[in-house]
N, C-alpha and C positions, 0 to 999 in steps of 0.2 A: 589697252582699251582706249577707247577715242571717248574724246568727251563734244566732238562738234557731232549731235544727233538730235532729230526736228524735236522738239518739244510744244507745247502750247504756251500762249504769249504769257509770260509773268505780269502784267500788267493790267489782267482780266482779276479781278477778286481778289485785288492785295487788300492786306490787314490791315489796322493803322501802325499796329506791332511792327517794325524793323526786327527780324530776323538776324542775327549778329553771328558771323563763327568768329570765332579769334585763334588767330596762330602765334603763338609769346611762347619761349620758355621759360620765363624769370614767373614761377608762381606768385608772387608778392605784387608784380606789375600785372598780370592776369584780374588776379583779384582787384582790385583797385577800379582796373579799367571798365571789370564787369560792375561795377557798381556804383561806377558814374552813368553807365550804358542804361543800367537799371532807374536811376535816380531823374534822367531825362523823361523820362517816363511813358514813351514810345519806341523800347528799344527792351531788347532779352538775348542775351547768350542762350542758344540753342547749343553751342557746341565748343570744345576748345582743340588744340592739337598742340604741342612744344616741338613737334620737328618738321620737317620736307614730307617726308615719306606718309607717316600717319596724316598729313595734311590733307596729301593729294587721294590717300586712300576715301579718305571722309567727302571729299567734294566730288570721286565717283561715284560715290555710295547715295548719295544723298542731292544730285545735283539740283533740285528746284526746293532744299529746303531752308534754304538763305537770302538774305537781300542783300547784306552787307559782310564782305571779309573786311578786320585789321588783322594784317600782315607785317611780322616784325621780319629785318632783312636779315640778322645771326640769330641762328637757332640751333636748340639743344644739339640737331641731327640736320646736314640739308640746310638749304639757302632760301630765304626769302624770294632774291629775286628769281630763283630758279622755279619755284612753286606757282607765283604771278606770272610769269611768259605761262606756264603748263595751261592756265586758265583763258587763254583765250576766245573760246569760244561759251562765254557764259552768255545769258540772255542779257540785252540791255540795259533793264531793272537793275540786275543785279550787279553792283558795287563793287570794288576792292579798292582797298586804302593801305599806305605804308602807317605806321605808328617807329617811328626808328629814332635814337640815338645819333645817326649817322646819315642825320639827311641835308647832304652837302647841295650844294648844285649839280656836282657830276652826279650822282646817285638820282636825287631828283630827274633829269633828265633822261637816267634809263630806265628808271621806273615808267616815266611818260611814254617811252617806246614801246614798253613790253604791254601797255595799255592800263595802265594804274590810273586810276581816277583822283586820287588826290594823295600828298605825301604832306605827313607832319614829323614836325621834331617831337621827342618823347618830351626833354627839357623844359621847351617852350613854348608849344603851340598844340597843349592839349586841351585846352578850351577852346582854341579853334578847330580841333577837330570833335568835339561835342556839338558846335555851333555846324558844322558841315553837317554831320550826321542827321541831328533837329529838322534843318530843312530839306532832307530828302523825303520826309512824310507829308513836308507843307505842301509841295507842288502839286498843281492839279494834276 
């Protein structure tokens, strides 16, 4: 199934709500994440997935009901970056972020080719990606 098919501009009638899927398999990192997403207080898990496969099934299924993927690159089932390249024809609006462990330079920069909008370390740079997230509601 193709996922490049016209839609109407996601940019007409957004929420202040960020719209959030998350792809993790680590339940305990899942949680967490959903409830700093929650705690920001412009953001909601609509949805989660732990592998490739259930990922991509969800983002056919559902394709304008996101703003924002975090994307972990090992997963229970299927690859991170394999699921991000899948997604390239989402609308502009719409977001994908790495949340990884394993976000080297090399990594970082093929996440940046497959079209990833921003990559953080799980480690160290999750309030910076809270701080990413935040200001995608502020822009006019």
């Amino acid at each position: 199934m193709s996922r490049c098919v016209a839609r109407p501009p996601c940019g007409q009638g957004l929420s202040l709500t960020l719209r959030a899927y998350l792809v993790e398999d680590s339940e305990i990192i899942r949680t967490n994440l959903q409830e700093a997403l929650l705690e920001m207080g412009n953001a909601e898990v609509v949805a989660h997935a732990d592998g490739e496969a259930k990922a991509r099934d969800w983002f056919d299924e559902h394709p304008d009901d996101w703003d924002l993927a975090v994307v972990d690159l090992f997963l229970k089932e299927g690859s991170g970056l394999s699921l991000l390249r899948s997604q390239c024809c989402r609308a502009p609006e719409q977001k994908m972020i790495v949340l990884s462990n394993y976000a080297t330079r090399d990594m970082r920069e093929r996440c940046t080719r497959v079209g990833v909008d921003a990559v953080f370390d799980k480690s160290t740079e999750l309030d910076d990606m809270l701080a990413w997230c935040r200001s995608l509601r502020q822009r006019p």
